[in-house]
C-alpha positions in Angstrom: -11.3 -28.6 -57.2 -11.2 -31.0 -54.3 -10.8 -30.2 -51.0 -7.2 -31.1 -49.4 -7.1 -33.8 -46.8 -7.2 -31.9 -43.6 -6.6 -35.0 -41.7 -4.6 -38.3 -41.0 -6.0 -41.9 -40.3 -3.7 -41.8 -37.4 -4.9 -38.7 -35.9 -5.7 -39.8 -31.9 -9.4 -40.2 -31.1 -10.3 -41.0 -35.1 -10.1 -44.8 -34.8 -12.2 -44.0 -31.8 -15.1 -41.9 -33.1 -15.3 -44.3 -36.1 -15.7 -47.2 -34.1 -18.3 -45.3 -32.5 -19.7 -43.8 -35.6 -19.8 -46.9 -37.6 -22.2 -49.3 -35.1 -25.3 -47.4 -36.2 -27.0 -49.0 -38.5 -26.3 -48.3 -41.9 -23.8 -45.5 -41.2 -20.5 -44.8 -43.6 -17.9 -42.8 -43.6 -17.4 -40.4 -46.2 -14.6 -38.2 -46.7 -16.1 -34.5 -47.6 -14.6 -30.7 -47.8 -11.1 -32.9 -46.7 -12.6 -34.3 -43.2 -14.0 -37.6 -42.0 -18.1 -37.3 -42.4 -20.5 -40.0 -40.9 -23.3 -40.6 -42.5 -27.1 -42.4 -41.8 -27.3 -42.8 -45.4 -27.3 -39.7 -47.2 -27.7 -37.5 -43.8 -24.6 -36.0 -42.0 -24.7 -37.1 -38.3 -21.0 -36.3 -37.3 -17.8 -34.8 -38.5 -14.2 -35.5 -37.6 -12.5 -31.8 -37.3 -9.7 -29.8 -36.1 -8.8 -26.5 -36.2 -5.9 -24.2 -34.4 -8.0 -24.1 -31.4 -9.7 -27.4 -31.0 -7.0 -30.0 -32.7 -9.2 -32.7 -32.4 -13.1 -32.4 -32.3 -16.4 -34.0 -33.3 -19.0 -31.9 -34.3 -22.6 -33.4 -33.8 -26.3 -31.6 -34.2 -28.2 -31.8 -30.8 -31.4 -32.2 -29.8 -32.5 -28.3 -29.7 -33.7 -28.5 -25.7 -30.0 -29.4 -25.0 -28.0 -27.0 -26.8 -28.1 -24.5 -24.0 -26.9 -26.9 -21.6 -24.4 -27.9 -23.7 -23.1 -24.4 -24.6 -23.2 -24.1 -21.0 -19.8 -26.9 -20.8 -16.6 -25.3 -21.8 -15.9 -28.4 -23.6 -18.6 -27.6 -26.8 -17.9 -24.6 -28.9 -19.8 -23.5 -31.7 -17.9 -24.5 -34.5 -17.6 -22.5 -37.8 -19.8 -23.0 -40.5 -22.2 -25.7 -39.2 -22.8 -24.0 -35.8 -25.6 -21.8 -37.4 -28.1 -24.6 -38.3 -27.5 -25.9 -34.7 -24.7 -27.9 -35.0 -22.0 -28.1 -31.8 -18.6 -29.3 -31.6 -17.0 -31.1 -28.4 -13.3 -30.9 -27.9 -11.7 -34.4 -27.6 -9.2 -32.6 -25.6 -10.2 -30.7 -23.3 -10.5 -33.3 -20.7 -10.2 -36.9 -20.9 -13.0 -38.6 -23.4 -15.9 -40.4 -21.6 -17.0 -42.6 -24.6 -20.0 -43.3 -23.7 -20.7 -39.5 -23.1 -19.4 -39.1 -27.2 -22.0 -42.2 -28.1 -25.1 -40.2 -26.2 -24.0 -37.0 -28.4 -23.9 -39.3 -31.7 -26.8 -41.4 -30.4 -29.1 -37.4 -30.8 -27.8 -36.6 -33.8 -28.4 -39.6 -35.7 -31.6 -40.2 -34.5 -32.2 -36.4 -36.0 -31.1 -37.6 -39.6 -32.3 -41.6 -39.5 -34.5 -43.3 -41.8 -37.4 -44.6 -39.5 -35.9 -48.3 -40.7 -32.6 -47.5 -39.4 -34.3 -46.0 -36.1 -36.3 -49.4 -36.0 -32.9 -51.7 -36.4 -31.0 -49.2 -33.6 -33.9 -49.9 -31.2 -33.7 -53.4 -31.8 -30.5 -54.1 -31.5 
């Protein structure tokens, strides 16, 4: 049975994060378990998700050394399910989004989950 959409294309921040999702190379969007999921081909590198807590948040796998740090901001939670294999989520809300800060978040994650060809067309363009 499919998962129901938990999600609309309207939502604030989503044409955002997809913009900001979608400039890696090779990336797509794939709706999975009723969320928006970005992928570097197969790999997960960020997910669109809300819950009655955080409304509107992007989860995204860190570079290990900066988890901490991160945890250490009130505006990353560990979110439910993926926050045992490392995963984080930052609240779109808490605070007004610095964009650039989201593309360094997405920037670490998809570098975890990139092809070494995708790497090489990121670092050249």
């Amino acid at each position: 049975m499919a998962h129901p959409r938990m999600y609309s294309d309207d939502d604030p921040y989503l044409a955002d994060l997809r913009a900001a999702c979608l400039r890696f190379p090779e990336a797509v969007e794939v709706e999975a378990w009723g969320r928006p999921t970005f992928r570097a081909g197969k790999k997960m590198f960020a997910v669109f998700e809300g819950n009655d807590d955080h409304p509107f948040a992007v989860i995204v796998k860190p570079d290990p050394s900066d988890r901490p740090a991160l945890l250490q901001e009130p505006r990353f939670y560990v979110p439910a399910y993926y926050g045992p294999s490392g995963w984080l989520a930052f609240d779109l809300t808490a605070a007004e989004v610095d964009w650039a800060e989201v593309g360094e978040l997405l920037d670490g994650s998809y570098r975890q989950v990139a092809l070494k060809r995708m790497l090489k067309a990121l670092d050249a363009g």
